[in-house]
C-alpha positions in Angstrom: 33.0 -4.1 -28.0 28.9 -3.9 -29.3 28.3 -6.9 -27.2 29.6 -5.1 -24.2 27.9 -2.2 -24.7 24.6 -4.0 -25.9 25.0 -6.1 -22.3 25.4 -2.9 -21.0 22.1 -1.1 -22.2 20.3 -3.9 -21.1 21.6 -4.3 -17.8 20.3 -0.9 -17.3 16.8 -1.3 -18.8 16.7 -4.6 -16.1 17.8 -2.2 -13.1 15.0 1.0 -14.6 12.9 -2.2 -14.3 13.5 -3.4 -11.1 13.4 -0.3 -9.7 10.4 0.6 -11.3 8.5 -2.9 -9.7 9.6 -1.6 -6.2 8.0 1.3 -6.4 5.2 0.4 -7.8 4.8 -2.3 -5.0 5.7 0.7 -2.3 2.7 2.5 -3.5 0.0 -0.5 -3.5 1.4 -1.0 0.2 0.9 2.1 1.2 -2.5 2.5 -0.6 -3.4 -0.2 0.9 -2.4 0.6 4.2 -4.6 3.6 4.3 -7.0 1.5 3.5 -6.8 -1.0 6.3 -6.5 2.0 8.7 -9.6 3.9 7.3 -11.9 0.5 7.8 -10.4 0.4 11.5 -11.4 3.7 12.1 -15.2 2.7 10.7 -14.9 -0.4 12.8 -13.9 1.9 15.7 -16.9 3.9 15.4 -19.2 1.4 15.0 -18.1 -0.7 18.0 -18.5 2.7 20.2 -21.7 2.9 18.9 -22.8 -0.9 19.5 -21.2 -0.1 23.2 -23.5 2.8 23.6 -26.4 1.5 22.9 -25.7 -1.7 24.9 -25.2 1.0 27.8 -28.5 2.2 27.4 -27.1 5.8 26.8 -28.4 8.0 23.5 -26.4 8.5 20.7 
């Protein structure tokens, strides 16, 4: 019956575990996600800059 239980209690700790690595790797994914997108959007501008002054028009 204590080795039930104790397999029990650690079944649990493994799943609090598991569950725990998932999120953490959700949150790196997403942080790093908006990170990505935010040195698009940098790339972005520059590139429209780069094309304006190829164009010969004033920034």
């Amino acid at each position: 019956m204590a080795d039930s239980e104790e397999t029990r209690r650690t079944q649990r700790r493994v799943n609090t575990l598991l569950r725990d690595r998932d999120a953490i790797r959700r949150m790196l994914e997403q942080a790093d996600f908006k990170r990505v997108a935010r040195d698009i959007g940098r790339q972005a501008v520059a590139i429209e800059r780069i094309e304006t002054n190829l164009s010969g028009e004033d920034v």
